[in-house]
C-alpha positions as CSV (number, residue, x, y, z in Angstrom):
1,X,0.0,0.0,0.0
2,X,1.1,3.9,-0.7
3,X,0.6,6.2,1.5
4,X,0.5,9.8,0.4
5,X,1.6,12.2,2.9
6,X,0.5,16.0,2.5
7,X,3.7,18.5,3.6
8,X,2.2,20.0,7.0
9,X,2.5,15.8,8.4
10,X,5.6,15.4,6.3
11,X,7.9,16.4,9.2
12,X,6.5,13.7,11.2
13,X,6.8,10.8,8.4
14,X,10.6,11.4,8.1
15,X,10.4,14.2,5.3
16,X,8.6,11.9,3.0
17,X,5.9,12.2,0.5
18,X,4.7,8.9,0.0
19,X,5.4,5.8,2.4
20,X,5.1,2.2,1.2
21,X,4.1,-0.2,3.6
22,X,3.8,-4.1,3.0
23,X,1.7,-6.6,4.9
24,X,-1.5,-8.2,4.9
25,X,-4.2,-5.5,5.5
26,X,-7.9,-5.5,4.6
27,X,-9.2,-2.3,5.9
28,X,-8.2,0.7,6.7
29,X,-7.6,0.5,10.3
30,X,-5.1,-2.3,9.9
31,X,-3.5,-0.6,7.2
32,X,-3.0,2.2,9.0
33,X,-1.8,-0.3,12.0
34,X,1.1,-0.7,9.6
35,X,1.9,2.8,8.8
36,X,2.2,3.5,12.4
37,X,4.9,1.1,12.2
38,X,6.9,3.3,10.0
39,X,5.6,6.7,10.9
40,X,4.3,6.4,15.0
41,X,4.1,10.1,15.2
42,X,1.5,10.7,12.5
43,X,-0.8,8.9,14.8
44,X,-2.1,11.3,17.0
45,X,-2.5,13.7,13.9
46,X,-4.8,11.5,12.2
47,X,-6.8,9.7,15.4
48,X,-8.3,10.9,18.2
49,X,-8.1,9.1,21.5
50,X,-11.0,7.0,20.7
51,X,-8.9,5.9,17.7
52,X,-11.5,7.7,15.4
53,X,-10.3,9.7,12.1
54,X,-10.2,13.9,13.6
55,X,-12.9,15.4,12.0
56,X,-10.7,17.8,10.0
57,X,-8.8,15.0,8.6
58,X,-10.1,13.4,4.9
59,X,-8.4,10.2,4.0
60,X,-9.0,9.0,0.6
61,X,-8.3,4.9,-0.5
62,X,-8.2,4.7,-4.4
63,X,-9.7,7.8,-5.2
64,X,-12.8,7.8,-2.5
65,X,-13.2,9.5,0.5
66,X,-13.8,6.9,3.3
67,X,-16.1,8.9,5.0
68,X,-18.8,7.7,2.2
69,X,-17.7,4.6,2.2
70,X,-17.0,2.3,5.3
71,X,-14.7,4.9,7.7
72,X,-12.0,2.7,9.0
73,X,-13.6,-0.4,7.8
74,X,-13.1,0.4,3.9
75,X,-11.3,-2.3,1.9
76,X,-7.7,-2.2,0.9
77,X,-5.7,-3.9,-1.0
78,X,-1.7,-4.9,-1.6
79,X,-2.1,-2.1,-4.2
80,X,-4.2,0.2,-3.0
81,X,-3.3,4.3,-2.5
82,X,-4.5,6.0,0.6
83,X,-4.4,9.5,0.4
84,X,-4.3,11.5,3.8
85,X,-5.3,15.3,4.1
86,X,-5.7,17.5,6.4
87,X,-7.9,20.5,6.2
88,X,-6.5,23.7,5.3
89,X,-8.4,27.4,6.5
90,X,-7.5,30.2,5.7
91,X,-8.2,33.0,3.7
């Protein structure tokens, strides 16, 4: 799986904008398990305490936001791309 990491978390994932990680996921949640692996302190940027995604997060897995499809229960794959973003304000 490739994880795309937007600059503000990029500090945090080693200076890197995309992070592979192997291993046998089928959601979200234990895809993410794995990226913790490699990046532990994007973590807290992405869940709560309640291990729920922060409401100004958007995480996207192949091209669809997984707040219409199954939150951290949407299906991944060896292959898939999981897009994390943050919300941005300003004006």
């Amino acid at each position: 799986m490739l994880f795309v990491i937007p600059e503000p978390l990029r500090d945090l994932a080693g200076s890197r904008g995309e992070v592979r990680v192997d291993g046998n996921a089928k959601s979200l949640a234990d895809a993410l398990a794995l990226f913790w692996g490699s990046c532990p302190g994007v973590r807290d940027r992405i869940l709560t305490e309640k291990g729920e995604v922060r409401p100004h997060v958007n995480i996207f897995v192949d091209g669809e936001s997984i707040r219409f499809a199954a939150g951290l229960a949407t299906p991944v794959h060896a292959r898939s791309e999981i897009v994390i973003l943050p919300a941005l304000s300003g004006g």
